[in-house]
GUZA-421177 format. One line per 3 residues: their letters; for each residue x, y, z of N, C-alpha, C, O. Coordinates in steps of 0.001 Angstrom, whole numbers, plus 524288, in hexadecimal, padded with zeros to 5 digits. Each point is the difference from the previous one (the first is absolute). Example, Ala and Ser with C-alpha at 12.3 -4.5 7.8 and 13.67 -1.06 7.14 Angstrom:
AS) 83386,7E9C6,81E78,7FC86,804A6,80000,80384,804B0,80000,8040C,7FFED,80299 ~ 7FA96,8042D,7FA97,80334,804A6,8003C,7FCFE,80442,802DA,801FD,80454,800A9 $
***
This chain:
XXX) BF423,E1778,12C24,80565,7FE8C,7FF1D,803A4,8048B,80129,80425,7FFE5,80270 ~ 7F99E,803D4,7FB7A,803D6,80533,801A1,8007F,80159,80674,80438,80199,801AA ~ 7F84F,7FDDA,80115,80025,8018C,80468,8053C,7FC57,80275,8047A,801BA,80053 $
XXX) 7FA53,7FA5E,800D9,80736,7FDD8,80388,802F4,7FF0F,7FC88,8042D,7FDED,8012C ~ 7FAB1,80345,7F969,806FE,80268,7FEB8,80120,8057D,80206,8049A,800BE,80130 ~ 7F7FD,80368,7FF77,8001C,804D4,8008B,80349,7FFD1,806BB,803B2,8029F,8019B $
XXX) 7F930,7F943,8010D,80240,7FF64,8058F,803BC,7FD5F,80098,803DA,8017A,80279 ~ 7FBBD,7FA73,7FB88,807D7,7FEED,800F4,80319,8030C,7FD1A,8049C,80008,8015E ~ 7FA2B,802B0,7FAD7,803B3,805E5,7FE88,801BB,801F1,804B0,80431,7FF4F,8023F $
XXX) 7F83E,80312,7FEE0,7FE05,803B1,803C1,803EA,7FF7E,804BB,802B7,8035F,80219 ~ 7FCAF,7F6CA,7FF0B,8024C,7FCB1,805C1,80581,800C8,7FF54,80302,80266,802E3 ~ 7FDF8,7FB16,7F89E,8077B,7FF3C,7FDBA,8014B,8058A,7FFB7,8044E,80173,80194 $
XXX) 7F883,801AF,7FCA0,802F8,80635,8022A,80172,803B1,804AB,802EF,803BB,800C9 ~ 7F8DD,7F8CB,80265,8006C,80302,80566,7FBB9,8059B,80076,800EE,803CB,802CE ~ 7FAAA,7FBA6,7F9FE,7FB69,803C6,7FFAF,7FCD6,800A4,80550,7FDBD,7FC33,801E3 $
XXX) 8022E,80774,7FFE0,7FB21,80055,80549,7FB1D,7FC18,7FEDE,7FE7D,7FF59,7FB7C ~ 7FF6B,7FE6B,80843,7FBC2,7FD6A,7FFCA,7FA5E,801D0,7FD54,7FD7E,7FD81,7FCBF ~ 80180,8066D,80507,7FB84,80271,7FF30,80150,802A3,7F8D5,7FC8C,801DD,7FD39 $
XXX) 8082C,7FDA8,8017D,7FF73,80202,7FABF,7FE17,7FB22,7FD73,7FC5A,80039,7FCE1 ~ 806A2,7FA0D,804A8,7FF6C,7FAB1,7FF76,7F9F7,7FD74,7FE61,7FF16,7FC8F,7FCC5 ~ 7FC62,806FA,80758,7FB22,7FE98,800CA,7FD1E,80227,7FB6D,7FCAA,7FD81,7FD99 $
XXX) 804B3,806F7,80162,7FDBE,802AA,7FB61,80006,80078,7FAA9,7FC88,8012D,7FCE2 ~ 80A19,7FD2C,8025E,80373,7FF4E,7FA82,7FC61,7FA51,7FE59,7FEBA,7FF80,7FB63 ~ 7FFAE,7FC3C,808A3,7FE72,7FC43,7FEC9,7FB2B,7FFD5,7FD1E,7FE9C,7FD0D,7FC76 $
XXX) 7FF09,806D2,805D4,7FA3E,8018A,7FCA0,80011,8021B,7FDA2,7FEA7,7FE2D,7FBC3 ~ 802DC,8078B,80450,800FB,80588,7FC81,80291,7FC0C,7F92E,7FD8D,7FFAC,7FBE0 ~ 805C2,7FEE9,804E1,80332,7FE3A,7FA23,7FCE3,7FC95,7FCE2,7FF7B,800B9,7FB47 $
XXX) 7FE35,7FB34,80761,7FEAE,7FCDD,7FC43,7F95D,80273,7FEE4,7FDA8,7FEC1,7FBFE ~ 80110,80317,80627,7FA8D,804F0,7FE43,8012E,804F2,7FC89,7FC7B,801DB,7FD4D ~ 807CB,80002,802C1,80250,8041C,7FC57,8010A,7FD4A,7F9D4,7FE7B,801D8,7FBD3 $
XXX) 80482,7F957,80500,80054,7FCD0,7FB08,7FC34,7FF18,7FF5A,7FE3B,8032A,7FCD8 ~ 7FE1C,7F944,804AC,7FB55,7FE7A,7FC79,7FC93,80474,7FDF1,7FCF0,7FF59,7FC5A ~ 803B9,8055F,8063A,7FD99,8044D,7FDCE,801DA,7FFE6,7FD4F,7FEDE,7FC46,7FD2D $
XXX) 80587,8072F,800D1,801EB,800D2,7FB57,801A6,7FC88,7FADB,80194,8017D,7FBB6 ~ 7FD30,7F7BE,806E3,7FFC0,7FD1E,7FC57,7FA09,80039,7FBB0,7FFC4,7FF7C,7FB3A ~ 7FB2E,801A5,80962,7FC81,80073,7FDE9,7FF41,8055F,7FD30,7FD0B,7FFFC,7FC36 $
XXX) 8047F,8030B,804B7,8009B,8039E,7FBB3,8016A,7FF85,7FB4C,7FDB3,80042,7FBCA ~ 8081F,7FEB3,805F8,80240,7FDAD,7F768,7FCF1,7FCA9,7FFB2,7FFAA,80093,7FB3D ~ 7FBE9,7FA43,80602,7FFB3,7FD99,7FF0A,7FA0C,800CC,7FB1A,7FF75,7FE88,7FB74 $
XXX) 7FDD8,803B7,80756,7FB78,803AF,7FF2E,7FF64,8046B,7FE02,7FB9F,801DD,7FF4C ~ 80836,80040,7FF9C,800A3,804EA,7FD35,7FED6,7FF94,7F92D,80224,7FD91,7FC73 ~ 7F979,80606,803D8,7FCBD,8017A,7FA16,80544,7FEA2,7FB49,80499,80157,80070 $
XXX) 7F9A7,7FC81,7FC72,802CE,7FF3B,7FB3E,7FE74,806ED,7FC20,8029C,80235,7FC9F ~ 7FA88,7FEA3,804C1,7FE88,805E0,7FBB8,802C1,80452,80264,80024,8009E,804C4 ~ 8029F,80328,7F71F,80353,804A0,8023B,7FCC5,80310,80270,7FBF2,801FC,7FE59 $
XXX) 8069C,7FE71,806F3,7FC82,80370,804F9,805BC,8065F,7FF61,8042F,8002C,7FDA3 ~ 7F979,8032D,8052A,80351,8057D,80074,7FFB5,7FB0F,80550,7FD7D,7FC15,80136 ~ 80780,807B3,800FE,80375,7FE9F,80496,8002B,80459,80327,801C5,80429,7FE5D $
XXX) 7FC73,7FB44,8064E,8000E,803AE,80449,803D6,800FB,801C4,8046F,7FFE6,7FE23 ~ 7F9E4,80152,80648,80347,7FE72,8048B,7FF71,7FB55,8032F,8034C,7FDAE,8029F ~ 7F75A,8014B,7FC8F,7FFB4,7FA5E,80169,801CC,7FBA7,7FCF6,7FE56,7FB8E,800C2 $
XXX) 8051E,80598,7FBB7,80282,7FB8F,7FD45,805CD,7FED6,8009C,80317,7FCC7,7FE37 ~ 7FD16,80841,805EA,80699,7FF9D,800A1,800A5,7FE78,80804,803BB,7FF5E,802F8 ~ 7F69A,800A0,7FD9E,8002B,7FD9C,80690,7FFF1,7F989,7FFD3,8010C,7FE26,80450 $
XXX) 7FE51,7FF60,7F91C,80321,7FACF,7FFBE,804F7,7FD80,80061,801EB,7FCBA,802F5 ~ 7FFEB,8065F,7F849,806B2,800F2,7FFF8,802CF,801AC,8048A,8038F,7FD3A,801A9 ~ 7FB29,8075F,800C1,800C8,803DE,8047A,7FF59,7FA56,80328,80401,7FD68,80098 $
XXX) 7F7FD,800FA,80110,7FFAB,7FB2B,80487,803C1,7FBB0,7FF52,801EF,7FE24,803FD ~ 7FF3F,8002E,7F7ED,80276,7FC46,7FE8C,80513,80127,8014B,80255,7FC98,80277 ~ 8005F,8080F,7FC4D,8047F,80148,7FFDF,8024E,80163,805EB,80489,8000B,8019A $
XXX) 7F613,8012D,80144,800BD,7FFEE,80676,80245,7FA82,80196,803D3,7FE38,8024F ~ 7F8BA,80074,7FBC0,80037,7F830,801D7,8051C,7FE82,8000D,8024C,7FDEC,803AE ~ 7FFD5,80375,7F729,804AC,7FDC4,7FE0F,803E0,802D0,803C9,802E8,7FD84,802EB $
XXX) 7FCF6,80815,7FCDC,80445,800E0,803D8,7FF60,7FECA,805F5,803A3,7FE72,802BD ~ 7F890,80238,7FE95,7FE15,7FC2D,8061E,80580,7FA6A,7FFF9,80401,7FF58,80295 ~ 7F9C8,7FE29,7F9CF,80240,7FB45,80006,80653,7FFB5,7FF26,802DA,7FCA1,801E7 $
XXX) 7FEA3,8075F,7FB04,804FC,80047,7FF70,80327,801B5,8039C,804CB,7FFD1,7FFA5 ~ 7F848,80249,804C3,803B2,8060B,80346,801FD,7FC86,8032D,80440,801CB,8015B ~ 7FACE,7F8AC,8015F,803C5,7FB8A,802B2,8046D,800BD,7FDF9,8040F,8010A,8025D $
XXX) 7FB72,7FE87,7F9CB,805F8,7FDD7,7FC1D,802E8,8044B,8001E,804B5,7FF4B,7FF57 ~ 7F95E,80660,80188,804FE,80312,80107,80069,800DE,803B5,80353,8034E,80112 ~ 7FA22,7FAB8,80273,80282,80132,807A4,80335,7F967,800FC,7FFE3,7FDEE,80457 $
XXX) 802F1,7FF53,7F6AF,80014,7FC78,800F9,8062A,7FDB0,803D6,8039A,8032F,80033 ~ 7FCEA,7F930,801AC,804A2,80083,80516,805D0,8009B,7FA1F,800E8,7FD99,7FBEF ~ 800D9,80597,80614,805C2,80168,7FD13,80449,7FB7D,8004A,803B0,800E4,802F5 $
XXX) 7FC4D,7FB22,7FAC8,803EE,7FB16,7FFE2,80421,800E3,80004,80339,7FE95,80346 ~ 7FD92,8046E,7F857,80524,8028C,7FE94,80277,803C6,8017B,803C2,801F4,7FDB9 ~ 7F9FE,7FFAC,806F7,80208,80552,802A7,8024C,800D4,8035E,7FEFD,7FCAB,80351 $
XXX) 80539,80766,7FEB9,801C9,8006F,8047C,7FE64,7FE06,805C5,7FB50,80091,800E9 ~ 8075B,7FD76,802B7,7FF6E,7FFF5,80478,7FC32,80440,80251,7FCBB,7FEC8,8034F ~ 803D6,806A8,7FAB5,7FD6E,80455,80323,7F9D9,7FE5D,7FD07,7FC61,7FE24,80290 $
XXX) 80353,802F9,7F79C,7FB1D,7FE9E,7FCA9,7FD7E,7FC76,80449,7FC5E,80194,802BA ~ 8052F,7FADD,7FD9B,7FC59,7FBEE,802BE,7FEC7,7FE96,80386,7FDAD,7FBE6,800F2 ~ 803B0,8074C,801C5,7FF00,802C3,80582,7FD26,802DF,8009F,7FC9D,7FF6C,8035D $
XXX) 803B4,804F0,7F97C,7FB58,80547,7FF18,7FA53,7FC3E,7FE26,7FC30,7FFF2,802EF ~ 803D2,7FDA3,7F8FA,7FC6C,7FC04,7FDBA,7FED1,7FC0C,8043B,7FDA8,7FC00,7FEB6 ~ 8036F,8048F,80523,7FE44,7FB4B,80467,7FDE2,803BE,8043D,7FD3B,7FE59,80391 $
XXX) 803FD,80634,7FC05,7FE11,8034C,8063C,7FBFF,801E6,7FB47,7FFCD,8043D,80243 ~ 7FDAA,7FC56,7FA5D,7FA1B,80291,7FC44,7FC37,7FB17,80152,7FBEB,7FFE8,8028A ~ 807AB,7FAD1,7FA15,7FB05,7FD17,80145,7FF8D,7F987,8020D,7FD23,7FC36,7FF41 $
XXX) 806CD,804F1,80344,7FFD4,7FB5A,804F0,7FCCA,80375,80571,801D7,8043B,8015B ~ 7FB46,7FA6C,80052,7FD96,8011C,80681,8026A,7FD02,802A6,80125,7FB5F,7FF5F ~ 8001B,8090B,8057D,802F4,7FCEF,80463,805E7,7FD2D,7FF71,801F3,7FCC3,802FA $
XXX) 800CD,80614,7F70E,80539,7FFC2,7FE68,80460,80120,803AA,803F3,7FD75,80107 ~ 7F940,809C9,801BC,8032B,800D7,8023C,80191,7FD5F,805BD,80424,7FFC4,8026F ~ 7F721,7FE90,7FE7A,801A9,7FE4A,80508,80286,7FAB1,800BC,802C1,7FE84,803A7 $
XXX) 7FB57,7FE50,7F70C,8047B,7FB96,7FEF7,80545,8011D,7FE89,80272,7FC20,7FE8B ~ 80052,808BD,80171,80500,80050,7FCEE,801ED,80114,8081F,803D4,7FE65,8026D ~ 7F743,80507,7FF7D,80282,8001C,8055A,80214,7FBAD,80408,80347,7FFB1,80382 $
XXX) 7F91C,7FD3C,7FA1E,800C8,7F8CB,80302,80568,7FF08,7FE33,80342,7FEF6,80362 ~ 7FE2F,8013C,7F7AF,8033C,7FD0E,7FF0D,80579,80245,80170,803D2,7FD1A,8005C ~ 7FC7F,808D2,80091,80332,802F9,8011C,8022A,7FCEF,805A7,803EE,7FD42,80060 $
XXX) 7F91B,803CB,802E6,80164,7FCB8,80553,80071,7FAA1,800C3,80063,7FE73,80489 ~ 7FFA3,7FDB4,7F712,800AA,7FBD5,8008D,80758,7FF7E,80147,80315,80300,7FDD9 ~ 7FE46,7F9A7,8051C,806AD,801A7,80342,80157,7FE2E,7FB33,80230,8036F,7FD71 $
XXX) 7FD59,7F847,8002E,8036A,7FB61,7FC76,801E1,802F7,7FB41,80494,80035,7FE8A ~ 7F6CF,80261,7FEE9,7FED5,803DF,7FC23,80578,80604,80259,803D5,801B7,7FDA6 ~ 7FAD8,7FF1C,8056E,804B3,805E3,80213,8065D,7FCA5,80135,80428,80262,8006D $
XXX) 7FB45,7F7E1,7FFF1,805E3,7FE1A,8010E,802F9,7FFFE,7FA6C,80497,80106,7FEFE ~ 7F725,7FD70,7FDA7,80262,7FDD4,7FA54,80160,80569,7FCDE,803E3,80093,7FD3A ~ 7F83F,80337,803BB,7FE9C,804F6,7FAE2,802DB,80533,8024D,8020D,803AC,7FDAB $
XXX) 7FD34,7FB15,808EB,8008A,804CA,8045D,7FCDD,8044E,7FECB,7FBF5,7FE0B,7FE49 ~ 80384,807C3,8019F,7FA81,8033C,8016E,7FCA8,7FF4C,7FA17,801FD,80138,7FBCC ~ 7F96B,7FCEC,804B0,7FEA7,7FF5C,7FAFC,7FDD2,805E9,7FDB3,7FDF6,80364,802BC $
XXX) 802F3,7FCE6,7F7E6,7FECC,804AA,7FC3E,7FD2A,80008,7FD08,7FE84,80462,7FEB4 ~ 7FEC2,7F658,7FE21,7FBA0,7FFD2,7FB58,7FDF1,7FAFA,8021D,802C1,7FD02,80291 ~ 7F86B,80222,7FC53,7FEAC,7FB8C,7FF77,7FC0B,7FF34,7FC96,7FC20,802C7,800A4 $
XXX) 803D2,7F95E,7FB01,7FD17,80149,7FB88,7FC7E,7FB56,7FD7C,80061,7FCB9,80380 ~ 7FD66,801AB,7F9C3,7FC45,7FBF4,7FF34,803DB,7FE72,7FBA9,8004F,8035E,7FC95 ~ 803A7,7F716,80271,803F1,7FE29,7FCAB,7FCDF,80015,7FB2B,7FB64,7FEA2,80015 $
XXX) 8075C,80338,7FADD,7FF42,7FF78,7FC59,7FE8D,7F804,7FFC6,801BF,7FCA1,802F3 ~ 7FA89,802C6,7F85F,7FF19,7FB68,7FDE0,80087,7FA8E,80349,80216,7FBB1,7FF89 ~ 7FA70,8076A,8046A,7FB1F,7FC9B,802C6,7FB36,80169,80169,7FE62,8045B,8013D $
XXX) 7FEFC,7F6C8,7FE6F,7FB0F,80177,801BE,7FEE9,80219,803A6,800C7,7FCC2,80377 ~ 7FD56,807FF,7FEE4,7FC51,8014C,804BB,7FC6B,80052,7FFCE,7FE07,80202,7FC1B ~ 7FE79,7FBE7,808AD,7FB9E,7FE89,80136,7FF29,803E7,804C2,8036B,80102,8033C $
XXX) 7F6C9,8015E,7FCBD,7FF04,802EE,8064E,7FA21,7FF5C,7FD09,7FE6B,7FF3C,7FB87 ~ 7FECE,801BC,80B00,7FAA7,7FFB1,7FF1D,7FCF0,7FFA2,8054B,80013,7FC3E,80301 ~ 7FCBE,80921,7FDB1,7FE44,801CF,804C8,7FC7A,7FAF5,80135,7FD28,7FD36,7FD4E $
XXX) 80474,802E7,80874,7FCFC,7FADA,80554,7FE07,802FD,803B6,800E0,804B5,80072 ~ 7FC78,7F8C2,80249,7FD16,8020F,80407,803B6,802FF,8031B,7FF4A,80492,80151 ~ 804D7,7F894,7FFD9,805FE,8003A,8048C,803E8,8049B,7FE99,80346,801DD,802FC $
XXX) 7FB7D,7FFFF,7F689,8020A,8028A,7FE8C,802E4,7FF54,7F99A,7FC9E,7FE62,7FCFD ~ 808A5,8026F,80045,801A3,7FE74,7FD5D,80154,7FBD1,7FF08,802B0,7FDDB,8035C ~ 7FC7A,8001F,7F953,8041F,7FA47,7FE1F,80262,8010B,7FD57,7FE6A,8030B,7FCA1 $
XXX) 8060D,7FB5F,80346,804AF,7FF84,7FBD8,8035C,7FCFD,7FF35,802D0,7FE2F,80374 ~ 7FD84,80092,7F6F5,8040F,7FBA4,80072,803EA,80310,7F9BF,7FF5C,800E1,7FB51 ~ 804F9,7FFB8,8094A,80345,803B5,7FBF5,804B1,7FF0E,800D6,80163,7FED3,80474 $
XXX) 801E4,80171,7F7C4,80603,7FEFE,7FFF4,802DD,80774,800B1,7FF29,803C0,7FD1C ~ 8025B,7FC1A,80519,80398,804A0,80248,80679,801B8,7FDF8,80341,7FCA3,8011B ~ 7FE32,806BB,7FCF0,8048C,80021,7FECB,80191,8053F,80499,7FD76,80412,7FFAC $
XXX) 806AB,7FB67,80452,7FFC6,8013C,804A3,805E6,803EF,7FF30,803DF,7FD4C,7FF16 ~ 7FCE7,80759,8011C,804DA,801AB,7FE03,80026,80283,8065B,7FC63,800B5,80318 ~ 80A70,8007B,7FD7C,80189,80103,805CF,804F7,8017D,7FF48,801DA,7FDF0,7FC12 $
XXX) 80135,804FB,80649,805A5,80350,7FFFE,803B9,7FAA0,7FEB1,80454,8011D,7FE39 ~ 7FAA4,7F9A4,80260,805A0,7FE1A,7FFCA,7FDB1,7FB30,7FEA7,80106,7FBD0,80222 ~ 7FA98,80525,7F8DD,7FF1C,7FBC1,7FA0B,7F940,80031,8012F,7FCC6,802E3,80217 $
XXX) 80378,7F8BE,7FB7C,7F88B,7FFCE,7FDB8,80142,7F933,800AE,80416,7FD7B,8004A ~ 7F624,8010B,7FFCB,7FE0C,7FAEC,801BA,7F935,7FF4A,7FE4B,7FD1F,803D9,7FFD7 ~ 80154,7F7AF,7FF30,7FAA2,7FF22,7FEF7,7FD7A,7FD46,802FC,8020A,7FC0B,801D1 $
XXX) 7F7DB,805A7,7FFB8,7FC6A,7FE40,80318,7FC34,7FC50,7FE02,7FF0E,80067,7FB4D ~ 7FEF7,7FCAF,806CE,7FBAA,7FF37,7FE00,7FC78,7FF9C,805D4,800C0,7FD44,803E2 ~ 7FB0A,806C6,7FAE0,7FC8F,7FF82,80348,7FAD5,7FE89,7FEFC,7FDE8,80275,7FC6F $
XXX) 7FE66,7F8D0,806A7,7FA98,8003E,8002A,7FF48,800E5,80495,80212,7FCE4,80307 ~ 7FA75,80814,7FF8C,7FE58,80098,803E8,7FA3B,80321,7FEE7,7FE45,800D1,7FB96 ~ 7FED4,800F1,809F2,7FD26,80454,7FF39,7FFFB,80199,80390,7FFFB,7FDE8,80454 $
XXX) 80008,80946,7F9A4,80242,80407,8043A,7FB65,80204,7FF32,7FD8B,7FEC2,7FC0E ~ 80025,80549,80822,7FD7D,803B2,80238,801C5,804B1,802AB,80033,7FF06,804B4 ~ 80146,805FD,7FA43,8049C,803C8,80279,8036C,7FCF8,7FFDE,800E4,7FC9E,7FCB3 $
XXX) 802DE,8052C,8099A,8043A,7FE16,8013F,7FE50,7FA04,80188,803BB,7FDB8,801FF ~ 7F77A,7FEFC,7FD9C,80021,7FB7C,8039A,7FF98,7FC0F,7F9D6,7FED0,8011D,7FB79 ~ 802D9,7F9F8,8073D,801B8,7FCC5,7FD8C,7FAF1,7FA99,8011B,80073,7FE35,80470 $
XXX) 7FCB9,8001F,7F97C,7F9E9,7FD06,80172,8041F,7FAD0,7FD94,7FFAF,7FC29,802E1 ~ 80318,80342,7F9A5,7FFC7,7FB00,7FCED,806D5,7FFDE,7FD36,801A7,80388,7FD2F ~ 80143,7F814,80439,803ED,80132,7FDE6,8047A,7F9BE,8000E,80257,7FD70,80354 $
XXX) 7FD14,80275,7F865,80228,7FA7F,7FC01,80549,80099,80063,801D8,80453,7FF00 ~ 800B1,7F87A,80225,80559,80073,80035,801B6,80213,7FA6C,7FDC2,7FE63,7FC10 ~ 80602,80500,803B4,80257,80267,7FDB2,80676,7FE13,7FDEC,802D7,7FD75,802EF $
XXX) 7FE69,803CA,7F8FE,803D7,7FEA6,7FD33,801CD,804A1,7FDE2,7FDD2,8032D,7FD1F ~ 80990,7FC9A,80617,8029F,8045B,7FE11,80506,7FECC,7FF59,80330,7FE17,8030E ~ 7FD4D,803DD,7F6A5,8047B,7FE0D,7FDB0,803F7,805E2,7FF63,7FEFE,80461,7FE49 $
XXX) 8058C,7F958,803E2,803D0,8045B,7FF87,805C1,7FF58,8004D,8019A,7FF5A,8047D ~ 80132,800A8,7F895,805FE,7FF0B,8003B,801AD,7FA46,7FE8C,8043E,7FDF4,800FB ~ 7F66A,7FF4E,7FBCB,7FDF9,7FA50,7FDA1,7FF69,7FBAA,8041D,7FFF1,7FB38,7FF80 $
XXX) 7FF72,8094C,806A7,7FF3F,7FC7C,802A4,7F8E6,7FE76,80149,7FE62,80444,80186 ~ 7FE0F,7F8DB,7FE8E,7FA78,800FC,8015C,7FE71,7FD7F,805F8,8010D,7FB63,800D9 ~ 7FC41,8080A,8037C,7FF3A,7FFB6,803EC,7F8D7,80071,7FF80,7FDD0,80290,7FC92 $
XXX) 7FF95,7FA92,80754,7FB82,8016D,7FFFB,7FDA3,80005,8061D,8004E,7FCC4,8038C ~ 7FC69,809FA,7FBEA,7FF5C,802E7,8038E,7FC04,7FEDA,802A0,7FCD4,8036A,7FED2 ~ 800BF,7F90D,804EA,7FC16,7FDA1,800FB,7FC0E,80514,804BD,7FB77,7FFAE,80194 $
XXX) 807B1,80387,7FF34,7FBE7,80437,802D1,8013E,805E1,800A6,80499,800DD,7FEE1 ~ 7F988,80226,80224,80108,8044B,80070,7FE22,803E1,805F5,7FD15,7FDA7,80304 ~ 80445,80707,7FE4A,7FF64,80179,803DD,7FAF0,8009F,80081,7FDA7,7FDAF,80380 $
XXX) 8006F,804CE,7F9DF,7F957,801C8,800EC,7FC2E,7FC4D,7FEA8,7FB58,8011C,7FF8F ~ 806CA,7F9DF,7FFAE,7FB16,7FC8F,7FE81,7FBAE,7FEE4,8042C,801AE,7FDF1,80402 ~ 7FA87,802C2,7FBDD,7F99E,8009E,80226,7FFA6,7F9EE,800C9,7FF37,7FCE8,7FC67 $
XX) 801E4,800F1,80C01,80030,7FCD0,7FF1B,7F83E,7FEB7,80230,7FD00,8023B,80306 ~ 8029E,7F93F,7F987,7F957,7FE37,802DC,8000A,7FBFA,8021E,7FBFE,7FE50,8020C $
***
């Protein structure tokens, strides 16, 4: 039971794969250890080692293992810049999606030279490595010398190339236009 809760944790955070493969085994084998310990542990007063404090010690690993998501967690409430910095750590292939969107014309008519572009507070984003490269399906808050406007993009990027790309929706000045292609899209 612990194991794909541990992985859709894991998934909804945006964890490397290979940590994914291991957390799945490693956790729920660390718990049942240490369950079987308290569970089994002598009722008669034993002296206490040091081997009585490497349980605890493991346990308390576990726990912060599990907790340390929650403080790399995406900043809702934060500046335009915050969430930007928080999107180039642990989005892959962020930057080269903020480059796509930079050169999109529609995007430079509405905003003109763009300056931030940031993952919008209080929505969902979704990304998740493909063969082709990134997936993402992310809402964009797009700032530029002369106002800001919102994206919503599902595509997947690889560098500068573009493998996969969903028409797009961009709202700006309460007007909404949707962006059905882009320059570098990878045609097959």
């Amino acid at each position: 039971m612990a194991g794909p809760l541990v992985l859709g944790t894991a998934i909804a955070t945006g964890v490397h794969p290979n940590v994914l493969l291991v957390s799945a085994a490693i956790i729920p084998g660390i718990s049942a250890w240490l369950c079987g310990i308290s569970m089994f542990r002598s009722s008669q007063p034993t002296k206490r080692g040091w081997f009585g404090w490497l349980s605890l010690a493991i346990a308390m690993t576990v726990v912060g293992w599990l907790i340390h998501p929650q403080l790399a967690a995406f900043p809702a409430h934060g500046t335009v810049a915050e969430r930007e910095a928080w999107a180039r750590v642990n989005i892959r292939q962020y930057m080269s999606l903020t480059r796509i969107v930079e050169k999109i014309p529609l995007i430079q008519e509405g905003v003109g030279r763009v300056t931030a572009v940031a993952p919008a507070p209080n929505h969902q984003h979704v990304t998740a490595q493909t063969m082709d490269g990134m997936e993402m399906n992310i809402v964009l808050e797009v700032v530029g010398d002369r106002g800001a406007g919102v994206l919503h993009v599902d595509c997947t990027v690889d560098g500068d190339t573009v493998f996969d790309w969903q028409p797009a929706i961009w709202t700006t000045d309460g007007r909404t236009t949707e962006i059905s292609t882009v320059p570098n899209l990878l045609r097959r």
